[in-house]
C-alpha positions as CSV (number, residue, x, y, z in Angstrom):
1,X,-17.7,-9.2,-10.0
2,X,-15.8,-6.2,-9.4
3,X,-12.1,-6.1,-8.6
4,X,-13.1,-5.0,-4.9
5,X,-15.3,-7.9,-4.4
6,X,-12.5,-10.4,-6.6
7,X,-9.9,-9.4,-4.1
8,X,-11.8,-10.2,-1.0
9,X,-12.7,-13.6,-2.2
10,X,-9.2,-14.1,-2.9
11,X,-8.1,-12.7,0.8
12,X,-10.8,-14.8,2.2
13,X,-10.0,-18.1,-0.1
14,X,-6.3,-17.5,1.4
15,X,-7.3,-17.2,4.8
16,X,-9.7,-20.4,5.0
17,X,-6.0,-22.2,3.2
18,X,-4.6,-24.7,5.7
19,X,-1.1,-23.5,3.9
20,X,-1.7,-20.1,4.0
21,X,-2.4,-20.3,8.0
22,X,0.4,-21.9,8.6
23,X,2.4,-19.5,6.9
24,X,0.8,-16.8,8.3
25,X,1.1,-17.8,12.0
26,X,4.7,-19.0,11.5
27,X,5.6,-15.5,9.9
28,X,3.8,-13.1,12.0
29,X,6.3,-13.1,14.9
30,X,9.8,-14.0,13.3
31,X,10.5,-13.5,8.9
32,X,11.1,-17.0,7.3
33,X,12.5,-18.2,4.2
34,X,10.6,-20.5,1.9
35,X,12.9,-23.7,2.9
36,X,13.0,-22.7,6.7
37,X,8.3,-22.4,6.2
38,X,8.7,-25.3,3.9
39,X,10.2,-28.1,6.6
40,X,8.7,-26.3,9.9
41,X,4.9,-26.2,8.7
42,X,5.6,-29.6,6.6
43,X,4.2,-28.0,3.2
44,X,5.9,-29.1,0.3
45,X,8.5,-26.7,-1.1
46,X,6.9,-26.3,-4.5
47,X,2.8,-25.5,-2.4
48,X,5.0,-23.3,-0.3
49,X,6.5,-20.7,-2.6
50,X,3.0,-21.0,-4.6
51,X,1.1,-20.0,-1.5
52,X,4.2,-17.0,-0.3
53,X,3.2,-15.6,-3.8
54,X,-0.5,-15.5,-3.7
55,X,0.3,-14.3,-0.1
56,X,2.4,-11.9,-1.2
57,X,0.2,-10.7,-4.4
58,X,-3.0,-10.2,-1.4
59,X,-0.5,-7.7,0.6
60,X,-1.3,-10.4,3.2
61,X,2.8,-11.1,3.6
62,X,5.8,-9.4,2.5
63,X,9.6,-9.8,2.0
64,X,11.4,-8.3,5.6
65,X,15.1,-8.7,4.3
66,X,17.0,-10.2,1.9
67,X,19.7,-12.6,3.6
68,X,23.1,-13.3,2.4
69,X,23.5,-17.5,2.9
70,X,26.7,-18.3,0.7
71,X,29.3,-17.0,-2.1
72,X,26.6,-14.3,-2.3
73,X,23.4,-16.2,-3.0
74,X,20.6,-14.6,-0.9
75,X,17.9,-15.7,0.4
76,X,14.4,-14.0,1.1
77,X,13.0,-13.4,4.6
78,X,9.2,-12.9,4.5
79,X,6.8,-11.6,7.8
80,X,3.1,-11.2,7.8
């Protein structure tokens, strides 16, 4: 298979992913984090950032700001 024809399997394997719809829909309108995705679309943290990176790695979603939270540590915001 060529890398044209890898990538759209991947895109398509992604899209047909009960996870990665969720994520999708949730982002698409307002950027989450990965705990905020995690407890609204009841995906366990650990599936969650798995899926945000494969996601991310299709172009499919991306990081819309970086959030400061506490004493500096940030948190990412990610939008489809």
């Amino acid at each position: 298979m060529t890398p044209p024809e890898q990538r759209n399997k991947e895109v398509s394997r992604l899209l047909a992913d009960d996870y990665s719809q969720k994520i999708l829909v949730s982002t698409y309108s307002i950027p989450m984090s990965a705990q905020r995705l995690s407890r609204i679309c009841q995906i366990p943290i650990a599936a969650c950032y798995r899926r945000i990176h494969e996601l991310e790695q299709a172009g499919l979603i991306a990081v819309d700001r970086e959030k400061e939270v506490y004493k500096g540590r940030k948190v990412r915001l990610y939008r489809c």
